[in-house]
C-alpha positions as CSV (number, residue, x, y, z in Angstrom):
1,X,71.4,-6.7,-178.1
2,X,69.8,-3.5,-179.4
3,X,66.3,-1.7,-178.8
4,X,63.2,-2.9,-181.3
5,X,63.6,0.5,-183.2
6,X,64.7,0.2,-186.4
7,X,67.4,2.0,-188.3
8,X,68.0,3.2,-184.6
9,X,70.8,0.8,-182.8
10,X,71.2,0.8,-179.0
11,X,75.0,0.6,-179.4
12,X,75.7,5.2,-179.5
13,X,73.0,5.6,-177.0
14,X,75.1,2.7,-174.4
15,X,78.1,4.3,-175.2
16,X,77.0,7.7,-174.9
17,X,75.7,7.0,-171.4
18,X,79.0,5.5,-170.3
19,X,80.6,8.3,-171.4
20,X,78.0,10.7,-169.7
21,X,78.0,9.0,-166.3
22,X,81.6,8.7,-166.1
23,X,81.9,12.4,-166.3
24,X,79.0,13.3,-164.3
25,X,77.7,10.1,-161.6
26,X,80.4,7.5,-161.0
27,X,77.7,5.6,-159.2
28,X,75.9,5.2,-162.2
29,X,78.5,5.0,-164.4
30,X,79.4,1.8,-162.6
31,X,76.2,0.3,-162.9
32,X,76.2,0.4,-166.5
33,X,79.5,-1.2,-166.8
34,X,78.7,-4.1,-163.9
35,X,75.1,-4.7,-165.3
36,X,74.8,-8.5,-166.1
37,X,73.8,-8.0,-170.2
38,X,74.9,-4.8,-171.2
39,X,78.4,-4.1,-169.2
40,X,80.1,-6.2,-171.5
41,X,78.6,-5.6,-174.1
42,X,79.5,-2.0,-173.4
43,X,83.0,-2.8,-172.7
44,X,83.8,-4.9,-175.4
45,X,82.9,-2.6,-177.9
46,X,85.1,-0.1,-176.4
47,X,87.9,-2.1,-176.1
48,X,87.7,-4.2,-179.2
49,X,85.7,-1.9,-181.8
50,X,83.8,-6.0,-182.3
51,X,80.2,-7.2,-182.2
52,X,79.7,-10.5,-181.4
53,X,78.8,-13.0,-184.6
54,X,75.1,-13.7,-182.4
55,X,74.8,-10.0,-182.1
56,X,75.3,-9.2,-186.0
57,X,73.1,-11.7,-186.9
58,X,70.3,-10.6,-185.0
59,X,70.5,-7.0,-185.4
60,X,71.1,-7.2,-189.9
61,X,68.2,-9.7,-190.6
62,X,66.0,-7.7,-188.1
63,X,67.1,-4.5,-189.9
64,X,65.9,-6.6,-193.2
65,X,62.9,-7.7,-191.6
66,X,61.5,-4.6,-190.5
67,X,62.5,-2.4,-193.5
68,X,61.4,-4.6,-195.6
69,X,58.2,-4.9,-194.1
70,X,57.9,-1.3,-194.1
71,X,59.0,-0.8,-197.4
72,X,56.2,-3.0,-199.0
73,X,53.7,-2.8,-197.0
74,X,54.3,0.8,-195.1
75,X,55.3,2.9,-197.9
76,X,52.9,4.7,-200.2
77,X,55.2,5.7,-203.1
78,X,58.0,3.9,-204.6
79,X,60.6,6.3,-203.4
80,X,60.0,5.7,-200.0
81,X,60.3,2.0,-200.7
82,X,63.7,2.4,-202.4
83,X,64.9,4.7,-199.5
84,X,63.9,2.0,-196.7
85,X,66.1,-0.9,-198.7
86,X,68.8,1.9,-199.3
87,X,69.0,2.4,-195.7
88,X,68.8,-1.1,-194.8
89,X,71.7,-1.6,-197.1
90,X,74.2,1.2,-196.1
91,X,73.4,0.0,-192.2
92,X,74.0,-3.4,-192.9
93,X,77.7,-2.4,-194.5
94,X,77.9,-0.3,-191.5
95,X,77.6,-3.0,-188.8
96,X,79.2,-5.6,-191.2
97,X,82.4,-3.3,-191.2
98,X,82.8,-4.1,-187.7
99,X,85.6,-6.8,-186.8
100,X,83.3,-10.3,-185.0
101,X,84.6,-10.5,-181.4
102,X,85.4,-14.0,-180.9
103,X,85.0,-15.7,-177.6
């Protein structure tokens, strides 16, 4: 589950928020972590430092998508090409570094 921004992923911003609200508005803080989609997704992250294999998936080849589209079609110079796929690269180790939560 993540935001349509690329390079951007929704996961510090959730976790941030949970952290926020559980210091500051209780009320809110258990909203977050009862919502139907994003409490547990919130919660197993913090509990088991795991994506799920669906969530991976999704969020590496539409990394790849988007950069890729960007870097061909978006970028003007070849530098900014080869920083798009370097970025989709060192993200992709980054997510891929993360154990799979199994169900």
């Amino acid at each position: 589950m993540g935001a349509f921004v690329p390079v951007l992923p929704t996961t510090p911003f959730l976790l941030l928020s949970a952290a926020l609200f559980l210091r500051g508005n209780r009320r809110l803080y258990d909203w977050l972590m009862n919502h139907p989609r994003l409490g547990t997704y919130i919660s197993n992250f913090v509990k088991h430092k795991a994506i799920p294999l669906r969530v991976k998936i999704v969020s590496v080849a539409t990394l790849w998508i988007t950069l890729l589209y960007c870097a061909i079609f978006v970028a003007s110079h070849w530098a900014l090409s080869a920083l798009f796929i370097l970025i989709a690269v060192c993200v992709t180790i980054h997510i891929l570094r993360f154990k799979t939560l199994s169900k």
